[in-house]
C-alpha positions as CSV (number, residue, x, y, z in Angstrom):
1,X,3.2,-7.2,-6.9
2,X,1.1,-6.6,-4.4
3,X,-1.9,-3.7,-3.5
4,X,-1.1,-2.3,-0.2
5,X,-3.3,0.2,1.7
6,X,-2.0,2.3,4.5
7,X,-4.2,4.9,6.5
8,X,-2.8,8.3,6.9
9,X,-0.2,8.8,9.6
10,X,0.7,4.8,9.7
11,X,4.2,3.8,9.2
12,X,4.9,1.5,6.1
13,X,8.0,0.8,6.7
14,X,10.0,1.3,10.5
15,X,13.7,2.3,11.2
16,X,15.1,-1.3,12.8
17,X,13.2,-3.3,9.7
18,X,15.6,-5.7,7.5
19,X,15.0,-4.2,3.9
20,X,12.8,-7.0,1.9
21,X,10.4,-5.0,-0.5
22,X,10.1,-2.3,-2.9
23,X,7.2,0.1,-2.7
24,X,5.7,1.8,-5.2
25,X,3.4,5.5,-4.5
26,X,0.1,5.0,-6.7
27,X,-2.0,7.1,-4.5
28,X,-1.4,9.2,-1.6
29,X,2.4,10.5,-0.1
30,X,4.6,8.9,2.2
31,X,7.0,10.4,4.1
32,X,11.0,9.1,4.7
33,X,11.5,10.5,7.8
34,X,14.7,9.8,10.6
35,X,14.8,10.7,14.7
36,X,17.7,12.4,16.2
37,X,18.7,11.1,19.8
38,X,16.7,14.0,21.2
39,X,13.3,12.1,20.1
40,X,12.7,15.0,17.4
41,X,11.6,13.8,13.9
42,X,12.6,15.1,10.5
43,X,11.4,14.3,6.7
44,X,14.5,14.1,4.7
45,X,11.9,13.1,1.5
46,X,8.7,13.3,0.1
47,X,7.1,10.5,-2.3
48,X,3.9,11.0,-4.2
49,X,2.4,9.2,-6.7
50,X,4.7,7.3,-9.6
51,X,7.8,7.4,-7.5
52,X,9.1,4.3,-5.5
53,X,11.2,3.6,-2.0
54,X,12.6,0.6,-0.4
55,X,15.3,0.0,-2.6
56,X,18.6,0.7,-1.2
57,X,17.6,-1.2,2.0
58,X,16.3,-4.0,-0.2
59,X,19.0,-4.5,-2.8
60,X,21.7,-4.2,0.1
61,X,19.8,-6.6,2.7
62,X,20.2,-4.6,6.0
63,X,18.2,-2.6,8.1
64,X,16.4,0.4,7.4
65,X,17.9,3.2,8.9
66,X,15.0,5.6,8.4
67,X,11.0,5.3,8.5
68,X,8.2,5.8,6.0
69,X,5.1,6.9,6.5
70,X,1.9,7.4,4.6
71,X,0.9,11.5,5.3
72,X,-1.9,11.8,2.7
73,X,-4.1,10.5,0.8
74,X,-4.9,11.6,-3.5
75,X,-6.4,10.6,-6.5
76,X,-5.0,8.2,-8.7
77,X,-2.9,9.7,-12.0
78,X,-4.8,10.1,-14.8
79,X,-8.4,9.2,-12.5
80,X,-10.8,11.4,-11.0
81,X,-11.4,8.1,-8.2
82,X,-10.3,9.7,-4.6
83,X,-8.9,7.2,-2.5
84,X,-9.2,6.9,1.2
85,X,-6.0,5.7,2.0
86,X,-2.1,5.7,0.9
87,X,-2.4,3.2,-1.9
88,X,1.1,1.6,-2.8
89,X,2.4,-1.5,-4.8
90,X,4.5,-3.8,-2.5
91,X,7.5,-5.7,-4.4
92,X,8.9,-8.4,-2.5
């Protein structure tokens, strides 16, 4: 695995990309968010830290059909250490 740092409002992941790696939240929250033909976006899901995304598209090879985004930043479980940015663990 991989560490993976992602400032706040950057996208890890884009609607379009083919599916190739798991993601795993150890600091921070990302978004999953989709846009509607009219341009407007909505968050279908929230991750925070110990969860994971990236999967479906991954197992299945195709395209993402929504986004992610890193919207905060935290403290690591279990740590008083405040990180900067989105930390996640990339699985290719």
């Amino acid at each position: 695995m991989t560490l993976v740092k992602v400032d706040k409002g950057d996208y890890v992941v884009t609607e379009g990309e083919r599916g190739t790696d798991l993601f795993f939240v150890l600091t921070g929250t990302v978004h999953c968010e989709y846009e509607t033909d009219n341009g407007i976006k909505h968050t279908m899901m929230k991750y925070s830290a110990g969860q994971y995304f990236g999967d479906v598209a991954m197992f299945i090879l195709e395209k993402n059909i929504v986004s992610y985004k890193a919207t905060g930043v935290g403290t690591m479980s279990g740590s008083q250490k405040t990180a900067s940015k989105c930390e996640l663990y990339m699985l290719p």
